[in-house]
Structures are given as structure tokens and as C-alpha cells.
N, C-alpha and C positions, 0 to 999 in steps of 0.2 A: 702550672696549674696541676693540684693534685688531682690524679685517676678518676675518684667519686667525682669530681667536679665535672673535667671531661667525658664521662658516661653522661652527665644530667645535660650538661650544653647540647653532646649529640642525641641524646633521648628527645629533647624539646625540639631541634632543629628536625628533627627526622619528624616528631608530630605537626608542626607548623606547616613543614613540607606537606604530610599527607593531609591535614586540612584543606591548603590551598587547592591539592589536586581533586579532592571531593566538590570543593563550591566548586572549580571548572568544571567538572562532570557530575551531576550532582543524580542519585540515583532514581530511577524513575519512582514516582508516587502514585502508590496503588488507588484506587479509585471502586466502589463496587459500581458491577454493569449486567445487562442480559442481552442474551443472545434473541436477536429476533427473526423473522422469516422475510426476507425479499425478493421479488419478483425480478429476473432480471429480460431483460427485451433489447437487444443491440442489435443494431444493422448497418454496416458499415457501409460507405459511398467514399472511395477516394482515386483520385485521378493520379496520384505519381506512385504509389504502393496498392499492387493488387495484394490479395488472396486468395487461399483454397479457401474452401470451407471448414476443411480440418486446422487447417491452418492459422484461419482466424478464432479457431475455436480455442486452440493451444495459446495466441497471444492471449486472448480476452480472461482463460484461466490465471496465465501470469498475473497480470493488472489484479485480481480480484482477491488473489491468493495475497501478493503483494501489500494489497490496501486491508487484510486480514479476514478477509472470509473464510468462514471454518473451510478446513479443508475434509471433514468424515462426512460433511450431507450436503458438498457441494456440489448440485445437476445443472450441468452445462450441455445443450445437446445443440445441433446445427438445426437452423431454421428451412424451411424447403427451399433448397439452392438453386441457383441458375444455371450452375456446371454440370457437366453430366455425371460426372465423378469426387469422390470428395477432395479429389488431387487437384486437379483441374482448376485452376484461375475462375475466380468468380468475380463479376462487375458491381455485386451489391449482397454479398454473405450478408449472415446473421448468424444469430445465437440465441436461445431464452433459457431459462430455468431459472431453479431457485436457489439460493444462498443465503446464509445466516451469518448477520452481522452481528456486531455489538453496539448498545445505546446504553446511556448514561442508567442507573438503575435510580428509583425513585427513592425518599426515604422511607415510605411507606411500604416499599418492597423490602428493602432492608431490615425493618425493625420488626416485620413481622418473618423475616428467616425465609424467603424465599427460596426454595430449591435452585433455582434459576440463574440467582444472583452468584457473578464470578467477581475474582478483582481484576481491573485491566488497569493501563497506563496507556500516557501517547507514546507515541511511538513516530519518529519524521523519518517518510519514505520517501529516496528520491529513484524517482521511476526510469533518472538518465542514467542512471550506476547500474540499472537493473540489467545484467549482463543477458538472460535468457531473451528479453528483447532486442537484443545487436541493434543496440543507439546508436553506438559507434559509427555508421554508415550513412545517419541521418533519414532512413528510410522508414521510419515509425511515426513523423509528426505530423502526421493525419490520422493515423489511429489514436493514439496520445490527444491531440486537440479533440476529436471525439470522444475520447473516453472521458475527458472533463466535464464533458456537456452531458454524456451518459450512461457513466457508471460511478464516479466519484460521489453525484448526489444520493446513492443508494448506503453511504456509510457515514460512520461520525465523524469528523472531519477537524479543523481548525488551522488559522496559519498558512493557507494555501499560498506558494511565491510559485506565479505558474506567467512565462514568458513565450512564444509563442509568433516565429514568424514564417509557419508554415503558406511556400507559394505551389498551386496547384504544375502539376510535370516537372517540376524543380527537388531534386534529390537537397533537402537540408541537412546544412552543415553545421555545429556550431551554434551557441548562443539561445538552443533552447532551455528550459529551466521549468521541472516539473516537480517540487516539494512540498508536501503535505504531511502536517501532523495528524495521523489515523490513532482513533481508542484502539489496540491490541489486549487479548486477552494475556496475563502473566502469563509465566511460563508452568507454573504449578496449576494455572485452572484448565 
């Protein structure tokens, strides 16, 4: 086969290549969105995983940050605690404040140019990979199963594969499964 030929064969084979690798990972599709204001209200109750209060404060930041709440005007502060100290094992912490998510933007906001309006994409977060939680141990699926119930509904969400055989005093091992596609804002807005 002459040279030009061999150039054109590995020119096509190398594009066919890169096409197929695009459809498997096909790049996220921008979307416009705006930031909104959320109230957040948590109070944990679990019988095989305590907390401080600081301590449930710093998980509950993970999850939120995790699920893409802005991180410049997010106020997470401890609710009035049970312990005497913010170290101290608490039998029923909390947390509230506020947080700014992202929701679908309308086209109405759009076409009139809203300041507001960013572009986002989904984005699938799986909250058992999420290393600053030490899943690893099994000692999180009582926070995790409540934070389904109450802090997941506070964002844009889709796709949820959320498995779940948390037993109370029973350290879980294994077999849990927390994935969810969250609206994240690009990386340019």
C-alpha cells in the first residue's frame, strides 16, 4: 500500500476511533439555569452513628456541596445542641441555613437575558465514592438514608438508583447505593 494510502487508512481509523470514544462519553450538554435560595432544616436521629454537632455540621456540608450548592453563600450553622460542647456526641444535632441551588431556568428568563441565568449540566454524584464521608466503614447509612428524605428534595435532581439496607446498632457493610443525577452549574459560570 503506498504512504498517502496508509496515512488516509490511519487518519480514518484514528477518527472512527475518536468518534466511538465521544458516543461512550458523550460531553455534557449545557442547559441554562438559575440559582435559587433554600432553606435548609436537618436534624439527625440515628442509633448506630452518633455525632458532634460540628461534626454533623462538616458531614451535612459535604452532601450539600457534593449535590452542588454554591459554595460563596453557603450558611450552615448548628442548631441548639444537646451536648454541652460542639465536640461532644450529640443524640439528635442539627443544622439550618441557607443555600443556593440550581433550577431549570424558564424560557422566558432566557429570551429576556436574565442576569441570573447560568449554563449547567447533570452531573451523577455518587455519594458512596464520596471519600470525605469515610463510606468505606459503613458508618454513614443513617445519615445518607436521611439525607434522602432531607436534603436531596431541596435540589434539581433526576435518575435517582438509591439502595438502602440500613439496620439500626448494625455498623453497614456493603451493598449500599447512593446515585443521583444533580443540575451542576459549568465550570465557566
Amino acid at each position: 500500500m503506498p504512504l498517502n494510502a496508509r496515512n488516509t487508512v490511519l487518519a480514518l481509523t484514528l477518527a472512527v476511533a475518536a468518534g466511538a470514544a465521544l458516543a461512550d462519553n458523550p460531553a455534557p450538554q449545557s442547559q441554562p439555569a438559575k440559582w435559587v435560595s433554600r432553606d435548609v432544616n436537618f436534624t439527625y436521629q440515628g442509633f448506630t452513628s452518633q455525632y458532634s454537632c460540628e461534626g454533623l455540621r462538616g458531614n451535612v456540608e459535604t452532601i450539600l456541596r457534593a449535590f452542588g450548592a454554591r459554595k460563596k453563600d453557603m450558611q450552615v450553622q448548628i442548631t441548639p445542641c444537646a451536648a454541652i460542647g460542639t465536640s461532644e456526641i450529640s443524640f439528635s444535632p442539627g443544622v439550618r441555613g441557607t443555600i443556593s441551588v440550581l433550577v431549570p431556568a424558564t424560557a422566558q428568563e432566557v429570551s429576556r437575558g436574565d442576569p441570573g441565568v447560568v449554563q449547567a449540566h447533570w452531573k451523577t454524584v455518587d455519594l458512596m465514592q464520596n471519600r470525605k464521608l469515610g463510606n468505606e466503614h459503613g458508618g454513614q447509612c443513617e445519615l445518607l438514608e436521611q439525607s434522602k428524605r432531607g436534603l436531596l428534595p431541596l435540589f434539581t435532581t433526576r435518575n435517582l438508583n438509591y439502595t438502602s439496607n440500613c439496620i439500626p446498632h448494625e455498623t453497614f457493610i456493603g451493598g449500599m447505593t447512593f446515585k443521583v443525577e444533580v443540575l451542576q452549574a459549568d465550570p465557566k459560570a
